[in-house]
PDB file as gemmi writes it, atoms N, CA and C in Angstrom:
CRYST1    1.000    1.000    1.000  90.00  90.00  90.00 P 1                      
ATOM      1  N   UNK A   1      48.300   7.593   2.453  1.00  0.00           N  
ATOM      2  CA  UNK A   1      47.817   6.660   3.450  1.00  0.00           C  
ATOM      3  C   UNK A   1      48.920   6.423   4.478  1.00  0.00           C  
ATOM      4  N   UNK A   2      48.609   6.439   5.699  1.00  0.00           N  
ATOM      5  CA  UNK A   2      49.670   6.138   6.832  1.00  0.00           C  
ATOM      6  C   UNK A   2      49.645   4.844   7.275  1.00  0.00           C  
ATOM      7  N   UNK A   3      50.943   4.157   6.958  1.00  0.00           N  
ATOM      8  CA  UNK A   3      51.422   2.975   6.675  1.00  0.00           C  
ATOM      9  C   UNK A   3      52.238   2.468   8.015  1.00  0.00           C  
ATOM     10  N   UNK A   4      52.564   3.334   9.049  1.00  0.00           N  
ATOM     11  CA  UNK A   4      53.303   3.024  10.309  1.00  0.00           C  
ATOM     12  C   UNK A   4      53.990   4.376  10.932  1.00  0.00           C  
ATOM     13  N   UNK A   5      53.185   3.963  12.442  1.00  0.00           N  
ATOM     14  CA  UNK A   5      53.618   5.070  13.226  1.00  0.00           C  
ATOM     15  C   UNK A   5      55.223   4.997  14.083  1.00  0.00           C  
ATOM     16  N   UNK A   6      55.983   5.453  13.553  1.00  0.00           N  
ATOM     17  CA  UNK A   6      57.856   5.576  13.504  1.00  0.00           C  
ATOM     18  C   UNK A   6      58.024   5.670  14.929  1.00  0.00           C  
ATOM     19  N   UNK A   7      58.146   7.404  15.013  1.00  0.00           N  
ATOM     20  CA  UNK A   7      58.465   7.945  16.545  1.00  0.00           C  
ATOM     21  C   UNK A   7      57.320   8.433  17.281  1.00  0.00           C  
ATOM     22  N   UNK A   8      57.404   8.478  18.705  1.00  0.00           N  
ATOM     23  CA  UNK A   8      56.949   9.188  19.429  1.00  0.00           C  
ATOM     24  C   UNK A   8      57.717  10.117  20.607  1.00  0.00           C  
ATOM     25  N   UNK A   9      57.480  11.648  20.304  1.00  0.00           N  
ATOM     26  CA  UNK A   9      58.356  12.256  21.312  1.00  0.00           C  
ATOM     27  C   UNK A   9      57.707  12.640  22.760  1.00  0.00           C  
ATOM     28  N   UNK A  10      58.485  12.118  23.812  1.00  0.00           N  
ATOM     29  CA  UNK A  10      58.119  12.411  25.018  1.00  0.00           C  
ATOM     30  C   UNK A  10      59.056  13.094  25.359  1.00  0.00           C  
ATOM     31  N   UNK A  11      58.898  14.542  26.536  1.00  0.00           N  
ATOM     32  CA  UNK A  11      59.443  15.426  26.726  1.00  0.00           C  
ATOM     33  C   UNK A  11      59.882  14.950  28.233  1.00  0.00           C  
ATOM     34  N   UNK A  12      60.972  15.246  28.221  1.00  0.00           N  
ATOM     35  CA  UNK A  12      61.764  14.973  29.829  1.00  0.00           C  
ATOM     36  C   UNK A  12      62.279  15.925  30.482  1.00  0.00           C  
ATOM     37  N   UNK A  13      62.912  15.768  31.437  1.00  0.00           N  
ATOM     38  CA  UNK A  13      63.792  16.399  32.614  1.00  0.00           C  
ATOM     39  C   UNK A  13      65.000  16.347  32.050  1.00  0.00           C  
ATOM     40  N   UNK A  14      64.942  15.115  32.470  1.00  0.00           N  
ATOM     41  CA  UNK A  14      66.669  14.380  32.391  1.00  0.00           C  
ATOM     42  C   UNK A  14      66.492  13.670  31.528  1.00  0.00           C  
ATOM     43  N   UNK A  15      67.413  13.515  30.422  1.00  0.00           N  
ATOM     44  CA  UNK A  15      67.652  11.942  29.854  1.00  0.00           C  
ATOM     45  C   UNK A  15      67.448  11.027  30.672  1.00  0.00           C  
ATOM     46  N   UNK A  16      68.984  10.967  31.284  1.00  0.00           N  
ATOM     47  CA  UNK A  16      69.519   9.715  32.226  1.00  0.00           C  
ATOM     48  C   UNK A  16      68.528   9.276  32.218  1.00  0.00           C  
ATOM     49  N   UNK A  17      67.628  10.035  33.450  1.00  0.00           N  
ATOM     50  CA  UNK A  17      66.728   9.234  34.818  1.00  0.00           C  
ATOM     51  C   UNK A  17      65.889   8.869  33.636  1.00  0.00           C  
ATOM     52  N   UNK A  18      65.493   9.283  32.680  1.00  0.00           N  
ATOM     53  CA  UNK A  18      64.416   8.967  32.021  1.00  0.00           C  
ATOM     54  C   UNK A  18      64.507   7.842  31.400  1.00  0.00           C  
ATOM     55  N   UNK A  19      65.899   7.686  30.600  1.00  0.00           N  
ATOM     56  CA  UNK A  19      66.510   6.405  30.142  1.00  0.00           C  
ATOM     57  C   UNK A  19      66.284   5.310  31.204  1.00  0.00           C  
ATOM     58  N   UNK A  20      66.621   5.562  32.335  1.00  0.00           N  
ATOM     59  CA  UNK A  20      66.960   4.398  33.323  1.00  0.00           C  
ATOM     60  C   UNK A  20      65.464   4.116  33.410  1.00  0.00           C  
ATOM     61  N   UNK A  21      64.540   4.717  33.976  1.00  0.00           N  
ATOM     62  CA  UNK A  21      62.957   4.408  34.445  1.00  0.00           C  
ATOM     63  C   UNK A  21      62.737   3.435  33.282  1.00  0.00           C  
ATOM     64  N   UNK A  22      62.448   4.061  31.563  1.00  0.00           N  
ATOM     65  CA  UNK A  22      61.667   3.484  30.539  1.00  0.00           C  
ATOM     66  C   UNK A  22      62.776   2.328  30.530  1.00  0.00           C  
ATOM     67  N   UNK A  23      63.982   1.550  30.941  1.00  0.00           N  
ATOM     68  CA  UNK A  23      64.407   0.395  30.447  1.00  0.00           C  
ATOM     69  C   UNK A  23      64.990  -0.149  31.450  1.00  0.00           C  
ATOM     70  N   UNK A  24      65.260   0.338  33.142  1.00  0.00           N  
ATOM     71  CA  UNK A  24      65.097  -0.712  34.075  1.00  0.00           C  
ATOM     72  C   UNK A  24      63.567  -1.087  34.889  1.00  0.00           C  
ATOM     73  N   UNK A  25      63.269  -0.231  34.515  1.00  0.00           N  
ATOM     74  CA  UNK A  25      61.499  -0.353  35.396  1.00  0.00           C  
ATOM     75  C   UNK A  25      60.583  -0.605  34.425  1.00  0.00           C  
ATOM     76  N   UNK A  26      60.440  -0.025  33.357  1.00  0.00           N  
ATOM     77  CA  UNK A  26      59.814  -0.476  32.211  1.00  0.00           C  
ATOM     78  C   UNK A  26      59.980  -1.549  31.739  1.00  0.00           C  
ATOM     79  N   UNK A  27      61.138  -2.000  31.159  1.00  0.00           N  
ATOM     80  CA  UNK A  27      61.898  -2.907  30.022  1.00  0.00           C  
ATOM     81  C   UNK A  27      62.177  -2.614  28.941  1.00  0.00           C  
ATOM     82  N   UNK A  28      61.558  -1.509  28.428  1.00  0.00           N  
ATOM     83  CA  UNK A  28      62.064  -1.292  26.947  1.00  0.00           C  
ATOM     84  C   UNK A  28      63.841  -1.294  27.133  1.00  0.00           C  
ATOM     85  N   UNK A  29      64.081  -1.602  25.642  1.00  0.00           N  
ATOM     86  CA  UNK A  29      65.898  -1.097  25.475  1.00  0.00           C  
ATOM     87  C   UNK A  29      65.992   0.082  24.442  1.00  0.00           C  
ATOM     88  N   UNK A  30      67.594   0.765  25.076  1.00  0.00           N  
ATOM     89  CA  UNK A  30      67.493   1.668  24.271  1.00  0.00           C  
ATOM     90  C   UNK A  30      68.258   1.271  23.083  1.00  0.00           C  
ATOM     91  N   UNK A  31      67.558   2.569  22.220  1.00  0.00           N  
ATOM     92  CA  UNK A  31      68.071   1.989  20.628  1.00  0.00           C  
ATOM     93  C   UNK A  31      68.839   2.977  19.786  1.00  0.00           C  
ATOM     94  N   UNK A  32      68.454   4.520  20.145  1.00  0.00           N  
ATOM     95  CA  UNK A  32      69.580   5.456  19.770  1.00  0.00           C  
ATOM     96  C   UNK A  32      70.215   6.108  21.469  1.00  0.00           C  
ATOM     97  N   UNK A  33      71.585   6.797  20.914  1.00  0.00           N  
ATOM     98  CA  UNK A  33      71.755   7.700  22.157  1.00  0.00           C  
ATOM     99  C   UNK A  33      72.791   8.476  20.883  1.00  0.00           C  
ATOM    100  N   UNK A  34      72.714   9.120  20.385  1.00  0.00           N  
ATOM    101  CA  UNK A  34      73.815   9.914  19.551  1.00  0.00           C  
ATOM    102  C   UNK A  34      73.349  11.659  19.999  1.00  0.00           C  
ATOM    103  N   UNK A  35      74.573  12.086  19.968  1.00  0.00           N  
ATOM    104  CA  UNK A  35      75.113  13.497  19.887  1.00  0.00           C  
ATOM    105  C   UNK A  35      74.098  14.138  18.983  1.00  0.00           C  
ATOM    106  N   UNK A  36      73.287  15.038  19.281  1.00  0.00           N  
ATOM    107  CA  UNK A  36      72.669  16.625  18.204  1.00  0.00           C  
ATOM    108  C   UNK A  36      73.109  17.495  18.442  1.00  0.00           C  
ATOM    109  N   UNK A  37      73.909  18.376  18.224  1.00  0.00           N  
ATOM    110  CA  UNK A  37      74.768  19.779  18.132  1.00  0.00           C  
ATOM    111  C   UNK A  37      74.702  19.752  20.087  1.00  0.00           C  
ATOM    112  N   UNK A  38      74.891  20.424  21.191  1.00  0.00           N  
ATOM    113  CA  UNK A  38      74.595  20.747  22.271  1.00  0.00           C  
ATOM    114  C   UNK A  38      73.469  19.568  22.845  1.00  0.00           C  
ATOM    115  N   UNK A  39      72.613  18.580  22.548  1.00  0.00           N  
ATOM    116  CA  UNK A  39      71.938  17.737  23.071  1.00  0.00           C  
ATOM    117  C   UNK A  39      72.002  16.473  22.627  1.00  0.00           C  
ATOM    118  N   UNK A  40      71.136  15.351  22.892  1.00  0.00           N  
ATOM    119  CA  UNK A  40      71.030  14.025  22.093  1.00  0.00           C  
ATOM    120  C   UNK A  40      69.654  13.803  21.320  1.00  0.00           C  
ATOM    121  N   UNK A  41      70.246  12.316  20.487  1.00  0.00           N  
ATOM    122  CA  UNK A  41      69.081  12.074  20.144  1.00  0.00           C  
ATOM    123  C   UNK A  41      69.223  10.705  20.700  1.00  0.00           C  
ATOM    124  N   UNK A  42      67.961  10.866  21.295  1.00  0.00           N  
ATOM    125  CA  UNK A  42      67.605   9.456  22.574  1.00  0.00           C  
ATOM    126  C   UNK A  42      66.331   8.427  22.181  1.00  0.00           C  
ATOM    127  N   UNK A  43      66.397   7.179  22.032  1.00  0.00           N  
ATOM    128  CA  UNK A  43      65.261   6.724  21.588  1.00  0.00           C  
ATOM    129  C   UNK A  43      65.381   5.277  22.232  1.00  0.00           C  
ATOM    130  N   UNK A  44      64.385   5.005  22.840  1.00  0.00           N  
ATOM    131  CA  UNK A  44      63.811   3.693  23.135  1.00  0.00           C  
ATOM    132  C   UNK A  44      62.457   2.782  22.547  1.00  0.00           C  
ATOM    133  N   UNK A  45      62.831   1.415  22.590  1.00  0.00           N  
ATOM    134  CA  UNK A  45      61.804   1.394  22.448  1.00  0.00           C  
ATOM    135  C   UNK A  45      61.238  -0.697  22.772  1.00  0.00           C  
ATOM    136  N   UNK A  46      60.006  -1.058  22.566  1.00  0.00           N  
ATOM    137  CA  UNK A  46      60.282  -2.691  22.743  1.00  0.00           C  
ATOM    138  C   UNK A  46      61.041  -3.696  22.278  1.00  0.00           C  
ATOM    139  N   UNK A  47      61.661  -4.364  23.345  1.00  0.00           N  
ATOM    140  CA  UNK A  47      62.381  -5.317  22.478  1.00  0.00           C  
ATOM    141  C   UNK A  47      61.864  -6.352  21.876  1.00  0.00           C  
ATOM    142  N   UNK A  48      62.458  -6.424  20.880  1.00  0.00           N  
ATOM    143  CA  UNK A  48      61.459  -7.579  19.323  1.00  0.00           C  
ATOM    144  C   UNK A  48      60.790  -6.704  18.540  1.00  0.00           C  
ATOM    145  N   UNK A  49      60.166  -5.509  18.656  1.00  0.00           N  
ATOM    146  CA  UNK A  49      59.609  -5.109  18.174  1.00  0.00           C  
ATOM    147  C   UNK A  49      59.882  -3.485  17.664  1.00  0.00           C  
ATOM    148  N   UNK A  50      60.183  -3.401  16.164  1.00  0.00           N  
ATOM    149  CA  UNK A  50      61.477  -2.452  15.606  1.00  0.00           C  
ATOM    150  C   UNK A  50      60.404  -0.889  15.881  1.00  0.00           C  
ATOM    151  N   UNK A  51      59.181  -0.738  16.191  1.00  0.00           N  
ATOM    152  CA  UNK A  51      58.308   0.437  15.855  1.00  0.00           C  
ATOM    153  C   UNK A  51      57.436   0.278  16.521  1.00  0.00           C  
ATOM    154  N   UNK A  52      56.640   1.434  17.488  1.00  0.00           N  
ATOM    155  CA  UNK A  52      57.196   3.028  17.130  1.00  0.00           C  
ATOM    156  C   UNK A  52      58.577   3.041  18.513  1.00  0.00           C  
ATOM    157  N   UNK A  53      59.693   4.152  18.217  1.00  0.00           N  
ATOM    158  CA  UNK A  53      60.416   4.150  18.835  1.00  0.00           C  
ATOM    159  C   UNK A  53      59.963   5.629  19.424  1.00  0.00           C  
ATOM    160  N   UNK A  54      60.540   5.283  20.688  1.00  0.00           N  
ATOM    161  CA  UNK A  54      60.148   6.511  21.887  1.00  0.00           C  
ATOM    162  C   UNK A  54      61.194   7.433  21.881  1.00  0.00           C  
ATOM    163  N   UNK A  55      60.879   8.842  21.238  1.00  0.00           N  
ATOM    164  CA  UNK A  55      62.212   9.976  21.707  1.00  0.00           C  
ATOM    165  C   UNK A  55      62.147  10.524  23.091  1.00  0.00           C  
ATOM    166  N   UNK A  56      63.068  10.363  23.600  1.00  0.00           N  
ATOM    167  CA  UNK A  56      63.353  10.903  25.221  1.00  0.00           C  
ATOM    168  C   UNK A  56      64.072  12.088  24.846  1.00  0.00           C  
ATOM    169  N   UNK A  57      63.300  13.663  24.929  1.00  0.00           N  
ATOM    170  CA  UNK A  57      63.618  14.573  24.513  1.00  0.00           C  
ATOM    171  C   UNK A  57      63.971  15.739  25.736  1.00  0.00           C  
ATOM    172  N   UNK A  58      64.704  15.938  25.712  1.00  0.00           N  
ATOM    173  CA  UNK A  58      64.657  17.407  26.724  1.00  0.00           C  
ATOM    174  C   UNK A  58      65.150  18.389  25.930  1.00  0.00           C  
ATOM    175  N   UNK A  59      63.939  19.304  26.685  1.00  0.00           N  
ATOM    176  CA  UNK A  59      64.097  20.862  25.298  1.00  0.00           C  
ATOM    177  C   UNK A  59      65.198  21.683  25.783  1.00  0.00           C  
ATOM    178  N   UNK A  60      65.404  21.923  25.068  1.00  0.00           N  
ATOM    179  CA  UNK A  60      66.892  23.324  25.564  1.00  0.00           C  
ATOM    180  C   UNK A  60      66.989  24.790  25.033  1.00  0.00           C  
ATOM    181  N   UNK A  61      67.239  25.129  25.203  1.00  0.00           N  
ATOM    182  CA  UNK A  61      67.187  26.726  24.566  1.00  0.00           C  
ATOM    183  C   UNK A  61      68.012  27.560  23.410  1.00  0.00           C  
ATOM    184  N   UNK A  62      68.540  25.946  22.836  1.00  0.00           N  
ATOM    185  CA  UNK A  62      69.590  25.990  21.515  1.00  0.00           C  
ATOM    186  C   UNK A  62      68.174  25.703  20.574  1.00  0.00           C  
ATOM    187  N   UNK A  63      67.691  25.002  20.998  1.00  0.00           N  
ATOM    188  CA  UNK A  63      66.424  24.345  19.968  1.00  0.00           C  
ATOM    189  C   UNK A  63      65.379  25.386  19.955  1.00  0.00           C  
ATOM    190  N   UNK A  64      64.900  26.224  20.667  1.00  0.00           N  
ATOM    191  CA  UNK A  64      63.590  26.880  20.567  1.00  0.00           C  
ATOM    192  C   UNK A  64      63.702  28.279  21.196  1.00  0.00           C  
ATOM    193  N   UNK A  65      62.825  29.276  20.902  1.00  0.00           N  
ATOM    194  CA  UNK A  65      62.618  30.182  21.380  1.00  0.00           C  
ATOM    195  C   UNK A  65      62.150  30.296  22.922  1.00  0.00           C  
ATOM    196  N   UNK A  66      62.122  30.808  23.676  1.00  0.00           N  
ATOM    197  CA  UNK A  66      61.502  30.965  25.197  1.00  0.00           C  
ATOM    198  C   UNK A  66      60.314  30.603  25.039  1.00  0.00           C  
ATOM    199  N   UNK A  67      59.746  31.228  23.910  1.00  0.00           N  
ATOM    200  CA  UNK A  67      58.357  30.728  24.773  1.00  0.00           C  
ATOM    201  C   UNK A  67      58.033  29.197  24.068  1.00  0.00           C  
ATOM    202  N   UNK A  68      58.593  28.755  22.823  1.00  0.00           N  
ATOM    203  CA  UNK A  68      58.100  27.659  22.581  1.00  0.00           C  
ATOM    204  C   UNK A  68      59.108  26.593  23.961  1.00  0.00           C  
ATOM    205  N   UNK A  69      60.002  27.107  24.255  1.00  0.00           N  
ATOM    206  CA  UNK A  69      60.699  26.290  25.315  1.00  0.00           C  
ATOM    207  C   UNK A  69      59.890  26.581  26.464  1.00  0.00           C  
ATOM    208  N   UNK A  70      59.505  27.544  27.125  1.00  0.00           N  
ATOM    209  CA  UNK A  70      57.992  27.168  28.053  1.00  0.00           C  
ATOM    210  C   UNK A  70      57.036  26.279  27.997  1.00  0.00           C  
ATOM    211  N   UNK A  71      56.142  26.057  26.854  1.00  0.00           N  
ATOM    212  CA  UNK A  71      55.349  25.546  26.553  1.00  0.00           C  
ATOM    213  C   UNK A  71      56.073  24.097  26.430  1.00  0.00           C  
ATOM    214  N   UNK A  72      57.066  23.930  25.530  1.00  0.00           N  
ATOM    215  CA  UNK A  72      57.900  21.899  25.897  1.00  0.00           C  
ATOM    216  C   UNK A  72      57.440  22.239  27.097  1.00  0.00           C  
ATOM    217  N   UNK A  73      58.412  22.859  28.076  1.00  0.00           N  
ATOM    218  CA  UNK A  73      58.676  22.275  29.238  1.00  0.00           C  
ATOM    219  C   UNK A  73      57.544  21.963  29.967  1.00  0.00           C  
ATOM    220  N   UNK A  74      56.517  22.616  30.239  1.00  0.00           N  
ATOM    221  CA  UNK A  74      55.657  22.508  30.498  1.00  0.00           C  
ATOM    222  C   UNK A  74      54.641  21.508  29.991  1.00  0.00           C  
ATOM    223  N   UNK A  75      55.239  20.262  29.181  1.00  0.00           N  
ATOM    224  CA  UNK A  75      54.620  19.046  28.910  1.00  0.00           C  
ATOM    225  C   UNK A  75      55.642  17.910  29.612  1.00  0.00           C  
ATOM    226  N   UNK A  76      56.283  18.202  30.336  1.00  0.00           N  
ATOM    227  CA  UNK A  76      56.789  16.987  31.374  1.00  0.00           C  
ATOM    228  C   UNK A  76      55.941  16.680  32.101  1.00  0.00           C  
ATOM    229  N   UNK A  77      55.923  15.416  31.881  1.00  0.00           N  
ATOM    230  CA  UNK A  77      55.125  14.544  33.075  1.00  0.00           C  
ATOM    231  C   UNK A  77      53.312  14.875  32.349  1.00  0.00           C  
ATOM    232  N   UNK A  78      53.241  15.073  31.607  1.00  0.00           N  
ATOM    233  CA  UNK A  78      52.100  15.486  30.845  1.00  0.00           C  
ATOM    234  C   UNK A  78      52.392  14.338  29.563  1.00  0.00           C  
ATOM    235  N   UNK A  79      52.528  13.652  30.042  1.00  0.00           N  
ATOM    236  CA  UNK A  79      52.737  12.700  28.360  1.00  0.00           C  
ATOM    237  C   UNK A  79      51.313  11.718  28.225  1.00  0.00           C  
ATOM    238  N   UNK A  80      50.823  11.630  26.942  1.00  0.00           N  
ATOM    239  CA  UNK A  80      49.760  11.040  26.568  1.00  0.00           C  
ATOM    240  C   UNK A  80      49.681   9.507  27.501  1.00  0.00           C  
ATOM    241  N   UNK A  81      48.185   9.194  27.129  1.00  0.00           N  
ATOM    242  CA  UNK A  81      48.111   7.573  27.697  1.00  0.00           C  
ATOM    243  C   UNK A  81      48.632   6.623  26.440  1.00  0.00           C  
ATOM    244  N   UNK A  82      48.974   5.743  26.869  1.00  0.00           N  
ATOM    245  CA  UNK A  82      49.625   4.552  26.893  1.00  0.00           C  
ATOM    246  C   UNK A  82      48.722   3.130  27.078  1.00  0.00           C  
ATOM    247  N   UNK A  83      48.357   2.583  25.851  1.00  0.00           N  
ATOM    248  CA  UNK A  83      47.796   1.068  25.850  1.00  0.00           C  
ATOM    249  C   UNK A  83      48.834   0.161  25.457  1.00  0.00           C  
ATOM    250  N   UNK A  84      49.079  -0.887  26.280  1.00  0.00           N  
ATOM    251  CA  UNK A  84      50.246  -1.798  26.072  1.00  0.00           C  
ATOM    252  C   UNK A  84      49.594  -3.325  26.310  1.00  0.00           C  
ATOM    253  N   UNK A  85      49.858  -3.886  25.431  1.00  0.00           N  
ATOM    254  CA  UNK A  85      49.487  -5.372  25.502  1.00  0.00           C  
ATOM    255  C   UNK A  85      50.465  -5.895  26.171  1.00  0.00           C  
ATOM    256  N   UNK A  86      49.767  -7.036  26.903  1.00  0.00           N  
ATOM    257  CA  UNK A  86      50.782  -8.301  27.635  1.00  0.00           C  
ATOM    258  C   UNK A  86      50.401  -9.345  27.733  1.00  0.00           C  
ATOM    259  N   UNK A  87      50.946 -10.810  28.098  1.00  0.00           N  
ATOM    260  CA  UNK A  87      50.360 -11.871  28.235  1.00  0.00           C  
ATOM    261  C   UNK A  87      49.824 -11.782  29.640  1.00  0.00           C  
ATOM    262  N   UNK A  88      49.755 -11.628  30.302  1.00  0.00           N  
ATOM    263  CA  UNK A  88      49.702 -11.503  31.525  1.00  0.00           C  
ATOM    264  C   UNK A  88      49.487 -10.719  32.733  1.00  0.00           C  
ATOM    265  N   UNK A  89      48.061  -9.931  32.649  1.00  0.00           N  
ATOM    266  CA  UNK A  89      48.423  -8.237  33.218  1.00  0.00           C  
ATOM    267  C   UNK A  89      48.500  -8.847  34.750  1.00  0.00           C  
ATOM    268  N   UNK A  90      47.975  -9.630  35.463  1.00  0.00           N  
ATOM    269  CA  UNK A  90      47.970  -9.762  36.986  1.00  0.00           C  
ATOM    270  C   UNK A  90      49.704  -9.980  36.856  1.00  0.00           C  
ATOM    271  N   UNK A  91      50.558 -10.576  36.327  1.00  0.00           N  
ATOM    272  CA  UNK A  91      51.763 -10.960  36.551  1.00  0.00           C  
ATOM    273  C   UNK A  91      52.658  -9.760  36.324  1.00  0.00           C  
ATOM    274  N   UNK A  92      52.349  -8.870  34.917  1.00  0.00           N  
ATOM    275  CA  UNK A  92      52.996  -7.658  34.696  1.00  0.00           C  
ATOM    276  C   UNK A  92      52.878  -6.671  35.773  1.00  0.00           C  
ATOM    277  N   UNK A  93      51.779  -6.432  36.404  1.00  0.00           N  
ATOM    278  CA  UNK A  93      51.571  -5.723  37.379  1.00  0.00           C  
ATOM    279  C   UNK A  93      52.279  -5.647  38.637  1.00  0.00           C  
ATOM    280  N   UNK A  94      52.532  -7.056  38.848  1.00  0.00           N  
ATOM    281  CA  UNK A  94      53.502  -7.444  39.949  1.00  0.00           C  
ATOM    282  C   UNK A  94      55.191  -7.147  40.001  1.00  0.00           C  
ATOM    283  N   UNK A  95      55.326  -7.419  38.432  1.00  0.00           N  
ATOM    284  CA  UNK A  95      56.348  -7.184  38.107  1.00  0.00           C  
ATOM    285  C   UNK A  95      56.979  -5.890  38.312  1.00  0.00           C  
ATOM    286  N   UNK A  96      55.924  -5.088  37.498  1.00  0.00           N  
ATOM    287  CA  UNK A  96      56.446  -3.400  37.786  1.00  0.00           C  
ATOM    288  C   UNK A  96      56.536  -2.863  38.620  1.00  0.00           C  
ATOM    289  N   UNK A  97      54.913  -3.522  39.643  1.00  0.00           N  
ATOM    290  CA  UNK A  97      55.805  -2.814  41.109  1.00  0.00           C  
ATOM    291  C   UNK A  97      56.334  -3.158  42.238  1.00  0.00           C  
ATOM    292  N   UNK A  98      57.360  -4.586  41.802  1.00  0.00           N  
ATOM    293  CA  UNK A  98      58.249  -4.826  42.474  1.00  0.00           C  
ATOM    294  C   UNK A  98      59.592  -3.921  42.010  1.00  0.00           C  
ATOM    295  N   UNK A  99      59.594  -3.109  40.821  1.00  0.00           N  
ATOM    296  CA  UNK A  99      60.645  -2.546  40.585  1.00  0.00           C  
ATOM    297  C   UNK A  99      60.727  -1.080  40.595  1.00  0.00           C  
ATOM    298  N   UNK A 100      59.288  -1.178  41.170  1.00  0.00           N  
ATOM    299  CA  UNK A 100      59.097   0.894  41.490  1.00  0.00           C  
ATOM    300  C   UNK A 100      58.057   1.185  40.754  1.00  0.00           C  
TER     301      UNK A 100                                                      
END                                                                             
């Protein structure tokens, strides 16, 4: 039985920019940034709330073959939808895009 959904990996460009968007424009904070052989392991996710945490992944060509590294790459900006609760969507709305 599945008891709690952990991670979710989203495929990126860049870390950085990606880091910066999901936790100055978003709000999430980040919660890992550690070293994997040649890349990181990057994870964000809500604050207060320990799960699911978001991997900010960029594929590289230490990790995969060409063509499975085609196919990542080719899921940037292709990332699933997203339902997010708030107290407040007329106010959240304002919020976000006063910040981009």
């Amino acid at each position: 039985m599945i008891v709690q959904l952990r991670y979710v990996t989203l495929i990126v460009r860049d870390q950085d920019e990606a880091l910066e968007w999901y936790t100055e424009k978003l709000g999430l904070e980040k919660r890992m940034d550690r070293p994997m052989g040649s890349d990181r392991w990057l994870t964000v996710g809500i604050k207060g709330q320990p799960y699911p945490e978001i991997i900010l992944q960029k594929p590289s060509p230490e990790q995969y073959s060409a063509e499975v590294l085609g196919r990542k790459q080719r899921q940037i900006g292709e990332n699933p939808t997203w339902v997010l609760i708030v107290d407040d969507c007329y106010k959240t709305v304002e919020t976000l895009r006063g910040k981009g």
